[in-house]
PyMOL Python script that loads the backbone (N, CA, C, O; Angstrom):
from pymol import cmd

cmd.read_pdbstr("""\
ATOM      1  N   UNK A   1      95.007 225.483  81.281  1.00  0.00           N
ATOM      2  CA  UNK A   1      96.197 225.266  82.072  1.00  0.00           C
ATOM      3  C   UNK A   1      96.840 223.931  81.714  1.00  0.00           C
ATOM      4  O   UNK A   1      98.049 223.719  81.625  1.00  0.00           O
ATOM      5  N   UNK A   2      95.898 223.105  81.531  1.00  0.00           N
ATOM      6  CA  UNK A   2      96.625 221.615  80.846  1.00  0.00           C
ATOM      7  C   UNK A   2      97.361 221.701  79.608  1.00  0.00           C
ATOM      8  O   UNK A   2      98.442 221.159  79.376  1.00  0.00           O
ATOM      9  N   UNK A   3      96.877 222.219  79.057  1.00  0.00           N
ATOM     10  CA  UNK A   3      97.487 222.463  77.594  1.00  0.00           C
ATOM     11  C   UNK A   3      99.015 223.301  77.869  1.00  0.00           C
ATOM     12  O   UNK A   3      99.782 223.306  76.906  1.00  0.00           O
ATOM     13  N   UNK A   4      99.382 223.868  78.898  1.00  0.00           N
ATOM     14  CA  UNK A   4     100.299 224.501  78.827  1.00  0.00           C
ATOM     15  C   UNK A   4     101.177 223.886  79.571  1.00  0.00           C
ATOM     16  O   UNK A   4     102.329 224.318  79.527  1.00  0.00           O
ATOM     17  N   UNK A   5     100.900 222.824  80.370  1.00  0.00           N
ATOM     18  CA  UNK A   5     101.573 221.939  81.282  1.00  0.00           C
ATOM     19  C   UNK A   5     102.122 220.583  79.967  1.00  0.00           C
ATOM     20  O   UNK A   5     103.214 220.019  79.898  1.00  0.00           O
ATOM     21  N   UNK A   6     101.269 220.458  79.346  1.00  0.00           N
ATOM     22  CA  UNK A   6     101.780 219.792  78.335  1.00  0.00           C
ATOM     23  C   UNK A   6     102.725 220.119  77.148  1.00  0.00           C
ATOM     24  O   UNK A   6     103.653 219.352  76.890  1.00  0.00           O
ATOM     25  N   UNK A   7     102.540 221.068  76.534  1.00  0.00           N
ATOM     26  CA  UNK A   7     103.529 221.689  75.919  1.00  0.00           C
ATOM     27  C   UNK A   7     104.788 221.632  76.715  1.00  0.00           C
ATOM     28  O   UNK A   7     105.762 220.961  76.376  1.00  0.00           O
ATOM     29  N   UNK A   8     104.705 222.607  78.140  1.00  0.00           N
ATOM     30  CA  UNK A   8     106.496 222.247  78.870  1.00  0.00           C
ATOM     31  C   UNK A   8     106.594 220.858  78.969  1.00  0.00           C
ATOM     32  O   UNK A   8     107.738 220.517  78.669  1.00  0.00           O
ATOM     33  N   UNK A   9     105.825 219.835  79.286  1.00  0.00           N
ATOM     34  CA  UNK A   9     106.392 218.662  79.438  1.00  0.00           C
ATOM     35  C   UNK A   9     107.442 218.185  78.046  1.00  0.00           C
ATOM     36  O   UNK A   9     108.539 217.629  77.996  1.00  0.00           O
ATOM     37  N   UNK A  10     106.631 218.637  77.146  1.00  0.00           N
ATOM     38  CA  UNK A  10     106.818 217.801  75.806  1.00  0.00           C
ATOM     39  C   UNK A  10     108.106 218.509  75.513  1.00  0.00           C
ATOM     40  O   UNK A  10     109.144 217.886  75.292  1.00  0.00           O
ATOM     41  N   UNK A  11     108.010 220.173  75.514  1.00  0.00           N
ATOM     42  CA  UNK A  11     109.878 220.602  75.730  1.00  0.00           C
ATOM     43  C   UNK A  11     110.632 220.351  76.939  1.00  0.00           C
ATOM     44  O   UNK A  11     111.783 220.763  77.082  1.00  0.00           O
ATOM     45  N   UNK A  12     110.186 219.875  77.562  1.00  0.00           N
ATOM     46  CA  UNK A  12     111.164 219.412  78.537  1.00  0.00           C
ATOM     47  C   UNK A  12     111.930 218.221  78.015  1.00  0.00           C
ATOM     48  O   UNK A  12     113.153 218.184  77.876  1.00  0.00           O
ATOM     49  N   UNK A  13     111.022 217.188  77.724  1.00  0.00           N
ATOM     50  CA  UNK A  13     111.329 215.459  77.116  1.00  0.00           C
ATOM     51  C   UNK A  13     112.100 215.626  75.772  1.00  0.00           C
ATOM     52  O   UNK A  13     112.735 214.649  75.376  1.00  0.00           O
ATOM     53  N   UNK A  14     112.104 216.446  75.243  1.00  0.00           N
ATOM     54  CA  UNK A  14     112.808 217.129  73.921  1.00  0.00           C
ATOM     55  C   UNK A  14     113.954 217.130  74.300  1.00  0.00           C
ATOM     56  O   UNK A  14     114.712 216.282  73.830  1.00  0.00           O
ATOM     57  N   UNK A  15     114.452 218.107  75.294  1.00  0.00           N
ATOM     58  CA  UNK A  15     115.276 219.347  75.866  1.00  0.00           C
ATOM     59  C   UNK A  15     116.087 217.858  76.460  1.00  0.00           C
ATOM     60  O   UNK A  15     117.013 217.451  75.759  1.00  0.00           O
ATOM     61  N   UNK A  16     115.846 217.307  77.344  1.00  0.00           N
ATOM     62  CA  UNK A  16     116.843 216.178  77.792  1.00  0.00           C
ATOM     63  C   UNK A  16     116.658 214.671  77.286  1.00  0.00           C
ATOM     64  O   UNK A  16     116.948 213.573  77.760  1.00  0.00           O
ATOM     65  N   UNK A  17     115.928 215.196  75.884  1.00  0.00           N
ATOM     66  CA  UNK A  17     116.111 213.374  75.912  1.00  0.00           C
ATOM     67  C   UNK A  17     117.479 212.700  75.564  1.00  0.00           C
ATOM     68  O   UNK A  17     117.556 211.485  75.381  1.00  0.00           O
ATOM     69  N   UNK A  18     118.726 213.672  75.466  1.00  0.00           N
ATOM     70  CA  UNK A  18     119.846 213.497  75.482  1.00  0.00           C
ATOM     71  C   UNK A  18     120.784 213.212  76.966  1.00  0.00           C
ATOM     72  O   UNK A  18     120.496 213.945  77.913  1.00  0.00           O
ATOM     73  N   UNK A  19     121.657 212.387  77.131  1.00  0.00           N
ATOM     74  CA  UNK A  19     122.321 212.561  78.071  1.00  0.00           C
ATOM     75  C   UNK A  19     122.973 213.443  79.014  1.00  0.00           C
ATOM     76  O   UNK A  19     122.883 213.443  80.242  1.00  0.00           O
ATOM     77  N   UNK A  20     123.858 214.433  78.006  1.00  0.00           N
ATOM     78  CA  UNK A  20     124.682 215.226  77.833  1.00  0.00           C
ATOM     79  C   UNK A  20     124.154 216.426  77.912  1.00  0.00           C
ATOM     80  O   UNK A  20     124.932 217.323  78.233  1.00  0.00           O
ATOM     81  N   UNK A  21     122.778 216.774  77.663  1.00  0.00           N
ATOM     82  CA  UNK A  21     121.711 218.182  77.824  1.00  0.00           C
ATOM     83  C   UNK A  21     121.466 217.963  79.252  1.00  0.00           C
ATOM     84  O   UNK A  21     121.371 218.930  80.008  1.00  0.00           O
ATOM     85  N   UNK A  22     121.352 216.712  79.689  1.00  0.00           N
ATOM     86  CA  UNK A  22     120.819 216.675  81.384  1.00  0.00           C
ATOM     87  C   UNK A  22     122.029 217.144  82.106  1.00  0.00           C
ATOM     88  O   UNK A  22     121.760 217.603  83.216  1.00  0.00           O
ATOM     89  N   UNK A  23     123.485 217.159  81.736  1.00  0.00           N
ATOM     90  CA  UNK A  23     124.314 217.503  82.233  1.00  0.00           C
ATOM     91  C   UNK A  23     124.796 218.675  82.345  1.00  0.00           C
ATOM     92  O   UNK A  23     125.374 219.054  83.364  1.00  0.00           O
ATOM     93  N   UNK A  24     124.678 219.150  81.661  1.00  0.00           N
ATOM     94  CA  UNK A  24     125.021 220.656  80.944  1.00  0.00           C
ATOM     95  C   UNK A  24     123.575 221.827  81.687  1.00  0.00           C
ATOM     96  O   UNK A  24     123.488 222.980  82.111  1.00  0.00           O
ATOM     97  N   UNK A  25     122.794 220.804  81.507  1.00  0.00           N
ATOM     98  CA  UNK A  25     121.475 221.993  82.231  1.00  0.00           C
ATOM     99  C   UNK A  25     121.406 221.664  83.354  1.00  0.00           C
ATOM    100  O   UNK A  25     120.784 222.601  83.854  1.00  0.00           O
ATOM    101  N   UNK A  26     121.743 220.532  84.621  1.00  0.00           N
ATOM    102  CA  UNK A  26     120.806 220.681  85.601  1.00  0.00           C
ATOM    103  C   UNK A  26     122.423 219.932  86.538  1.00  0.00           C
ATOM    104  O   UNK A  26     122.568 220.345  87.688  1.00  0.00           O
ATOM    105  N   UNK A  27     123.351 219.053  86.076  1.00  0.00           N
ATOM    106  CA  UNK A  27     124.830 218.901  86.744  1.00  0.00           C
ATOM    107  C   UNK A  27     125.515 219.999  87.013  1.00  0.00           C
ATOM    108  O   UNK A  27     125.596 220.579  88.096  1.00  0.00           O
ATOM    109  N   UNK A  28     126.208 220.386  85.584  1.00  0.00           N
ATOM    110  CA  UNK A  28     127.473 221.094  86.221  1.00  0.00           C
ATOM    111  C   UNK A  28     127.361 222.383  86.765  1.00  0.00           C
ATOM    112  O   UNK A  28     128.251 222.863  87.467  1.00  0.00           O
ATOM    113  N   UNK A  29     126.030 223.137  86.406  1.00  0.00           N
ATOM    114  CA  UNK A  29     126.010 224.134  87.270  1.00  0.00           C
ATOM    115  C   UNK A  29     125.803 224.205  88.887  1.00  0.00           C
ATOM    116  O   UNK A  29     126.184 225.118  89.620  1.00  0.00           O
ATOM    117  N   UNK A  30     124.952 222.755  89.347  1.00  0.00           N
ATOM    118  CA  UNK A  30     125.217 222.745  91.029  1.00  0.00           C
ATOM    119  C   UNK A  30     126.958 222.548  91.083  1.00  0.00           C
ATOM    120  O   UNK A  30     127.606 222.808  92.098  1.00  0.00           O
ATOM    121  N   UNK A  31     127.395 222.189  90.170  1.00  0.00           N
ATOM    122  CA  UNK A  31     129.069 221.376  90.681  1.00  0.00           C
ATOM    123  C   UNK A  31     129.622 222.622  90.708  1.00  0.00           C
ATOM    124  O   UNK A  31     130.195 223.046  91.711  1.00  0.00           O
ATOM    125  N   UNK A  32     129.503 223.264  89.674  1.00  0.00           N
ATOM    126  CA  UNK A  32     130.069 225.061  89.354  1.00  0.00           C
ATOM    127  C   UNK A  32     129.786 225.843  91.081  1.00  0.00           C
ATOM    128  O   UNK A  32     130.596 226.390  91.830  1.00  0.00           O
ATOM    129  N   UNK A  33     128.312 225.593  91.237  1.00  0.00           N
ATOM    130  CA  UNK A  33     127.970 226.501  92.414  1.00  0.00           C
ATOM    131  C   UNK A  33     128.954 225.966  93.674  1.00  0.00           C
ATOM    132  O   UNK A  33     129.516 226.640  94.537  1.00  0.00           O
ATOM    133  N   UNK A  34     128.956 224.972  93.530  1.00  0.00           N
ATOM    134  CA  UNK A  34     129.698 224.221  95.109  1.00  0.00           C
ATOM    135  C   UNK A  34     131.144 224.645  94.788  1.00  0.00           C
ATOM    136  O   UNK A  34     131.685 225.110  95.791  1.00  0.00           O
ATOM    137  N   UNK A  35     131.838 224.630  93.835  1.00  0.00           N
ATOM    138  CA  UNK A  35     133.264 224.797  93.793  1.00  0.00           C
ATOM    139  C   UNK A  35     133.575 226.201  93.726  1.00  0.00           C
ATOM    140  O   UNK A  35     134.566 226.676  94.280  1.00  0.00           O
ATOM    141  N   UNK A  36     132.647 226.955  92.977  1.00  0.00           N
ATOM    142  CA  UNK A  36     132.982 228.519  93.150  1.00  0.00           C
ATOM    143  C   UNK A  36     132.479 229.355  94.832  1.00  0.00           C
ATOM    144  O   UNK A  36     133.005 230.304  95.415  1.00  0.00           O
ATOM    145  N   UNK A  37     131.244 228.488  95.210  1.00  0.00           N
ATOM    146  CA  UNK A  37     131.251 228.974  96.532  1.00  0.00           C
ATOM    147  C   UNK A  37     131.770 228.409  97.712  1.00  0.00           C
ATOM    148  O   UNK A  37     131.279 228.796  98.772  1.00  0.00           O
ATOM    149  N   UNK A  38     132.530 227.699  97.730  1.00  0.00           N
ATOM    150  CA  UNK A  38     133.664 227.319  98.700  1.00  0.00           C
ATOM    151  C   UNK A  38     133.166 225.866  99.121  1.00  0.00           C
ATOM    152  O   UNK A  38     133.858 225.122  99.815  1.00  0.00           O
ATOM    153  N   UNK A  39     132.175 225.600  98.742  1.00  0.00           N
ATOM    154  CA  UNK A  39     131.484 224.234  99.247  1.00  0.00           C
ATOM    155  C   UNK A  39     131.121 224.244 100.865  1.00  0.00           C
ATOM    156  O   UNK A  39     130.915 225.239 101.560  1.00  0.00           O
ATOM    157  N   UNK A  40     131.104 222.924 101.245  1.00  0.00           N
ATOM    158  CA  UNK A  40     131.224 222.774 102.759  1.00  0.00           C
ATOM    159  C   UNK A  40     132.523 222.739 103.296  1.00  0.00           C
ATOM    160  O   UNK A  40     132.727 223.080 104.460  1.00  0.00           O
ATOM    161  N   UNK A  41     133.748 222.214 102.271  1.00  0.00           N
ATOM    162  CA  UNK A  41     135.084 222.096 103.063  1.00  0.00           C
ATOM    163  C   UNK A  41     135.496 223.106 102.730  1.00  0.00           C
ATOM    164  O   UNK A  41     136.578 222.628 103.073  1.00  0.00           O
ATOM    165  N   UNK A  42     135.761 224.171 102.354  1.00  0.00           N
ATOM    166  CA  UNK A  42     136.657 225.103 102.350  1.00  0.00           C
ATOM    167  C   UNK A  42     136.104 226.072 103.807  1.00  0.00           C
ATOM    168  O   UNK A  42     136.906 226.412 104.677  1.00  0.00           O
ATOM    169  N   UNK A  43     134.639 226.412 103.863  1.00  0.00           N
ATOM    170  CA  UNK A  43     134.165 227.068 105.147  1.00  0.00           C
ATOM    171  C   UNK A  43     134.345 228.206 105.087  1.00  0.00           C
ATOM    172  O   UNK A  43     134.608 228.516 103.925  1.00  0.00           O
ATOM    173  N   UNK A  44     134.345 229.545 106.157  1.00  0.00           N
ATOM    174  CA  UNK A  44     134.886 230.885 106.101  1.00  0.00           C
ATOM    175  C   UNK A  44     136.042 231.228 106.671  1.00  0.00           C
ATOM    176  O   UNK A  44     136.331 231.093 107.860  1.00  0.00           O
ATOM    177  N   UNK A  45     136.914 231.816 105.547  1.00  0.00           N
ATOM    178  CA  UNK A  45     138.185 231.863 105.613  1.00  0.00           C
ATOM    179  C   UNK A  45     138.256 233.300 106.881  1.00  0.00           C
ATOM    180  O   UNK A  45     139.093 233.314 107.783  1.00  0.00           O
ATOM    181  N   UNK A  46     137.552 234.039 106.747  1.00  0.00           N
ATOM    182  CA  UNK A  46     137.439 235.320 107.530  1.00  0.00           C
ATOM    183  C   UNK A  46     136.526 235.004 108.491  1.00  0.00           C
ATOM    184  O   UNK A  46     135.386 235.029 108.028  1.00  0.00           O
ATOM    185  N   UNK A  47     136.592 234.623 110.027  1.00  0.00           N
ATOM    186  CA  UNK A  47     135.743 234.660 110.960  1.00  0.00           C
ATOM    187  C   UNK A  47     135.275 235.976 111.111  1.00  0.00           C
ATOM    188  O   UNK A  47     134.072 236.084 110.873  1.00  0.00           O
ATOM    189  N   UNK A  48     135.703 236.744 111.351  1.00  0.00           N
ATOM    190  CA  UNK A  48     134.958 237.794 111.400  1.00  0.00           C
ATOM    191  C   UNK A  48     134.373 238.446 110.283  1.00  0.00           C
ATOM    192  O   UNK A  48     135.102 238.461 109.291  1.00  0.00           O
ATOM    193  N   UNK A  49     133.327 238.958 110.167  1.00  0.00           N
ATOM    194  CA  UNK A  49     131.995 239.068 109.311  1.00  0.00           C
ATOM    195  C   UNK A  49     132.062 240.248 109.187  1.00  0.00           C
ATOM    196  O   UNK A  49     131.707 240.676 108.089  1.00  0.00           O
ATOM    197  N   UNK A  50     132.668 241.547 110.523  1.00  0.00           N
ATOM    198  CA  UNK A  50     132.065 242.539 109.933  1.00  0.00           C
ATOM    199  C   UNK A  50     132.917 243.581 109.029  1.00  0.00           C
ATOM    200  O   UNK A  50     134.126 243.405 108.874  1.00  0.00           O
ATOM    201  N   UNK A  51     132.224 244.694 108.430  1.00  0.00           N
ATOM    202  CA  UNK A  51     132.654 244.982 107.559  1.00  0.00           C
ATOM    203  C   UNK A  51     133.364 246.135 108.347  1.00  0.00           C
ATOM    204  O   UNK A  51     133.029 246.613 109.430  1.00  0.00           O
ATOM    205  N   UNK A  52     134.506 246.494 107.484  1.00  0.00           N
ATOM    206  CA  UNK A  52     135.830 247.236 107.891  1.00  0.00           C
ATOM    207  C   UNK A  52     135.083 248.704 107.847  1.00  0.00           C
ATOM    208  O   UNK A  52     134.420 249.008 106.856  1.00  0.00           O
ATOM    209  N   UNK A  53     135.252 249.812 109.235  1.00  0.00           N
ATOM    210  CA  UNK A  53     134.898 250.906 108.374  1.00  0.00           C
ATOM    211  C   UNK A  53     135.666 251.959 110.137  1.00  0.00           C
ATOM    212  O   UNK A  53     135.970 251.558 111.260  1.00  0.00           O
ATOM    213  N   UNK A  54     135.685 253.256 109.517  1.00  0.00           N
ATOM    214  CA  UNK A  54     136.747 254.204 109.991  1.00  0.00           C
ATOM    215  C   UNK A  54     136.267 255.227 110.461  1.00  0.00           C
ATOM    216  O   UNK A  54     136.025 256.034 109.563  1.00  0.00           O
ATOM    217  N   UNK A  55     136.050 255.530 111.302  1.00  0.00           N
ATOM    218  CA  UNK A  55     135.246 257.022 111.955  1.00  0.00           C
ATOM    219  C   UNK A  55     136.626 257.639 112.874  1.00  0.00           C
ATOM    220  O   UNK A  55     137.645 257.148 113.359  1.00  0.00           O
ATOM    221  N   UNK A  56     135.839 259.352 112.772  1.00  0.00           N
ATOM    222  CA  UNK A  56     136.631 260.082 113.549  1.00  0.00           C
ATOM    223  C   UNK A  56     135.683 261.114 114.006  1.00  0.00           C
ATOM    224  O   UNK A  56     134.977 261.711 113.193  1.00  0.00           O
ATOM    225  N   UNK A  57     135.631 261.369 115.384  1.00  0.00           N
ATOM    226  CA  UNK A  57     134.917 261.784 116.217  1.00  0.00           C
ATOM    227  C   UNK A  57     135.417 263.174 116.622  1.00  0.00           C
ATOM    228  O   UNK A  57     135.889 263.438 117.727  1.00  0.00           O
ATOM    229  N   UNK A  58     135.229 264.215 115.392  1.00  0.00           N
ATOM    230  CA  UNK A  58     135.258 265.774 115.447  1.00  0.00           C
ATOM    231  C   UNK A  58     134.501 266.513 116.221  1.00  0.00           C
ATOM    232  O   UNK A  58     134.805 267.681 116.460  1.00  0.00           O
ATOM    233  N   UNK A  59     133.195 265.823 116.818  1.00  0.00           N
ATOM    234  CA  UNK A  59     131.936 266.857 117.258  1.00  0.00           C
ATOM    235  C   UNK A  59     132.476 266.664 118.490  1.00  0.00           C
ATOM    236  O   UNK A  59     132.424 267.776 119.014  1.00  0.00           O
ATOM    237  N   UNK A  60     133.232 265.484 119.675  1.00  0.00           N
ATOM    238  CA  UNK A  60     132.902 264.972 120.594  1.00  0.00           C
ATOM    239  C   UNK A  60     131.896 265.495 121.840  1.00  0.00           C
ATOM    240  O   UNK A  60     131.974 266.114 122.901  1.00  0.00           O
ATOM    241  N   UNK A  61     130.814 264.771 120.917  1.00  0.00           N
ATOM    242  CA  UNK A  61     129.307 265.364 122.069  1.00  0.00           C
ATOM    243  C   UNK A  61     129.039 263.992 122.666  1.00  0.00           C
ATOM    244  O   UNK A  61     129.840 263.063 122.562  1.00  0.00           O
ATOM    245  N   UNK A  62     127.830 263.907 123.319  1.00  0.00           N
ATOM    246  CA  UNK A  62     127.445 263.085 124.007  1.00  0.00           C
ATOM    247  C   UNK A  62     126.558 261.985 122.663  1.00  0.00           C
ATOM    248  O   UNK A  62     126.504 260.760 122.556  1.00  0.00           O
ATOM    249  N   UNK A  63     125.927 263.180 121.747  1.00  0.00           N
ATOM    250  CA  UNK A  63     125.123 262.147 120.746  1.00  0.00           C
ATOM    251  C   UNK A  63     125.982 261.287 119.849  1.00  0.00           C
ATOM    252  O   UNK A  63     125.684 260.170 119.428  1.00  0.00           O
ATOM    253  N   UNK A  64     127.209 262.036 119.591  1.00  0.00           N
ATOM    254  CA  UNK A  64     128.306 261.569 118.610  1.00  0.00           C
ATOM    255  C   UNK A  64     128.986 260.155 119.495  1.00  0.00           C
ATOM    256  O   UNK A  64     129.037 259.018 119.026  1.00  0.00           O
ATOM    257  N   UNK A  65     129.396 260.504 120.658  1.00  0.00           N
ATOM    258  CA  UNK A  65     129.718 259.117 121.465  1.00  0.00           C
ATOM    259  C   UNK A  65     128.774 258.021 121.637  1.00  0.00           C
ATOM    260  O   UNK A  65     129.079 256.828 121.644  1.00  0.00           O
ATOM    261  N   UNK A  66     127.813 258.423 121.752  1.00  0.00           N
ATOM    262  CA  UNK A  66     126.746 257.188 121.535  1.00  0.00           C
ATOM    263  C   UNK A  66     126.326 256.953 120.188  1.00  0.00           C
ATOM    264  O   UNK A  66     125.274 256.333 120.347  1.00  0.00           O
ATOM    265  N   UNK A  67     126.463 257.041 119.280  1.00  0.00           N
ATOM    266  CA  UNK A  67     126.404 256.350 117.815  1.00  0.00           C
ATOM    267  C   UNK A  67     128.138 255.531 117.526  1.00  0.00           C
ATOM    268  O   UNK A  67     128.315 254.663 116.672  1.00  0.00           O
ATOM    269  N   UNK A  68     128.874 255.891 118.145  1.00  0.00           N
ATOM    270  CA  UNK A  68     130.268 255.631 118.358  1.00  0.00           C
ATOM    271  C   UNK A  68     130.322 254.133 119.151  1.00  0.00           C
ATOM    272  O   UNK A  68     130.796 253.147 118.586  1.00  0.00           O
ATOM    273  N   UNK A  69     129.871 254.089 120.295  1.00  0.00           N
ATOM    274  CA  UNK A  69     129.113 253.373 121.110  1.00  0.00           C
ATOM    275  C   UNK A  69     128.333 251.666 120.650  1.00  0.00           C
ATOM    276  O   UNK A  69     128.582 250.476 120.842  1.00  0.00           O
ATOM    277  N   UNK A  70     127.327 252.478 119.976  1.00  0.00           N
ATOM    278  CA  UNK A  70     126.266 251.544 119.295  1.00  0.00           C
ATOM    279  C   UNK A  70     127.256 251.313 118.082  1.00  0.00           C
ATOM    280  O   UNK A  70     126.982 250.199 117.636  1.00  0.00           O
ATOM    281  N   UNK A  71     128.172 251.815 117.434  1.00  0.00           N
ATOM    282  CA  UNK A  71     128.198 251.117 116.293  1.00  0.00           C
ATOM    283  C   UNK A  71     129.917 250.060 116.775  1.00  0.00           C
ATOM    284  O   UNK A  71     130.413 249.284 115.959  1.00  0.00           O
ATOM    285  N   UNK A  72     130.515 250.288 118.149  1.00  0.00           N
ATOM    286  CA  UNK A  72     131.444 249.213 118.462  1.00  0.00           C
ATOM    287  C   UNK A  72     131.088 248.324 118.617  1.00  0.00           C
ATOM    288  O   UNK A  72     131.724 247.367 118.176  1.00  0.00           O
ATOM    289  N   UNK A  73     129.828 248.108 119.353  1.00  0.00           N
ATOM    290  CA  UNK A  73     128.882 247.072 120.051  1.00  0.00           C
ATOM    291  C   UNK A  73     128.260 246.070 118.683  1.00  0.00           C
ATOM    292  O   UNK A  73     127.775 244.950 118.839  1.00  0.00           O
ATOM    293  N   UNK A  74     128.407 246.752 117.396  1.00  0.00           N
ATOM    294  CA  UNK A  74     127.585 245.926 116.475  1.00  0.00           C
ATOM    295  C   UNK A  74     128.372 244.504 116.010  1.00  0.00           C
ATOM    296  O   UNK A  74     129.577 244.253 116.002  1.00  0.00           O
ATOM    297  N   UNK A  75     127.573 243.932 115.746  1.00  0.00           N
ATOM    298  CA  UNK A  75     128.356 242.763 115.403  1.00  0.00           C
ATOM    299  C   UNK A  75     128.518 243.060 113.256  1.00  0.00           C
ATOM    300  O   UNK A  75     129.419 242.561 112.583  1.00  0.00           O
ATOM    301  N   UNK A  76     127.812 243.620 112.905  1.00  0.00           N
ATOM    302  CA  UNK A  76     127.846 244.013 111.492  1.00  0.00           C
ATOM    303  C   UNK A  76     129.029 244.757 110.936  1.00  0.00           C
ATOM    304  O   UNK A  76     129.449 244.391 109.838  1.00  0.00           O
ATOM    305  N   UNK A  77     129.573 245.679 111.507  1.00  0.00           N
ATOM    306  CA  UNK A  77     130.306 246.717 111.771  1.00  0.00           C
ATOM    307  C   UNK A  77     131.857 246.284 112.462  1.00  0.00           C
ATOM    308  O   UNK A  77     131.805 245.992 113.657  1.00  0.00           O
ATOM    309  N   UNK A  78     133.158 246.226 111.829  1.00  0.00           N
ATOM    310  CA  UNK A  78     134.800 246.441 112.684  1.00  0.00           C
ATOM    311  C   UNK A  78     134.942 247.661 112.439  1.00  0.00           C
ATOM    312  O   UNK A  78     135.161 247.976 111.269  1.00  0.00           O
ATOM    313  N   UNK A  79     134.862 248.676 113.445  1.00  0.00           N
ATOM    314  CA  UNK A  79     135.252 250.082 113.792  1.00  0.00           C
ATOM    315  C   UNK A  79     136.193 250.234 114.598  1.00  0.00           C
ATOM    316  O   UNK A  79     136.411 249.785 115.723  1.00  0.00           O
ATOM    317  N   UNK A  80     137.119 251.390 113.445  1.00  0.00           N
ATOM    318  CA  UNK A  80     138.635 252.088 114.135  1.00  0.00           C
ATOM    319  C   UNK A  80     138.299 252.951 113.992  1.00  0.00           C
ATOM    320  O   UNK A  80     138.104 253.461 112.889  1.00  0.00           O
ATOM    321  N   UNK A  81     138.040 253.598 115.389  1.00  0.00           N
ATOM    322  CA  UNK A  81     137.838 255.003 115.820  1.00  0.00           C
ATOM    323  C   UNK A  81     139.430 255.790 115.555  1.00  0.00           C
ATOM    324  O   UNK A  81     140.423 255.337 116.125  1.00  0.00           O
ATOM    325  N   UNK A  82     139.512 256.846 114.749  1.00  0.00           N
ATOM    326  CA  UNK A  82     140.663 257.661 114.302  1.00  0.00           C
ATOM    327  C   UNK A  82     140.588 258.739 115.375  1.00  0.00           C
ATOM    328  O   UNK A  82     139.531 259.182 115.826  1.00  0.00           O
ATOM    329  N   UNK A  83     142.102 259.209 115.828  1.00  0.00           N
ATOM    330  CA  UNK A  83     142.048 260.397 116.589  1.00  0.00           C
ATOM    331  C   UNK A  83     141.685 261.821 115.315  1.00  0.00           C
ATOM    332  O   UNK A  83     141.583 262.985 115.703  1.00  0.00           O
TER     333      UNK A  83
END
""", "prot")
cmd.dss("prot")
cmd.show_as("cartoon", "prot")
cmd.util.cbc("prot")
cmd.orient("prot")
């Protein structure tokens, strides 16, 4: 196991003994991640979270109204019940 801890060390010390390799491998991709994922200041542009979806209630039974029911109540779920 030492021997193999040494080898990565030794490509590691290789791999950045340049400036510009430390940047390129281990900088700009956190900077990439923060600016492509909105960072902390941009925040969520859409408060609401859930996902858009469309039902229409052909059977109208008692089991069909209660899955109708449970799925207004979800917080996962924005349901427009269609006539």
């Amino acid at each position: 196991m030492s021997r193999i801890l040494a080898i990565a060390w030794k490509d590691a010390r290789v791999r950045f003994s340049n400036r510009a390799e430390l940047l390129f491998f281990l900088i700009l991709p956190v900077v990439f991640t923060v600016i492509l994922g909105g960072g902390a200041i941009g925040g969520n542009p859409n408060p609401d979270p859930g996902v858009p979806m469309v039902a229409v209630d052909e059977d109208q039974s008692p089991r069909s109204a209660e899955l109708l029911g449970a799925l207004l109540e979800s917080e996962a779920v924005r349901l427009e019940v269609l006539p």
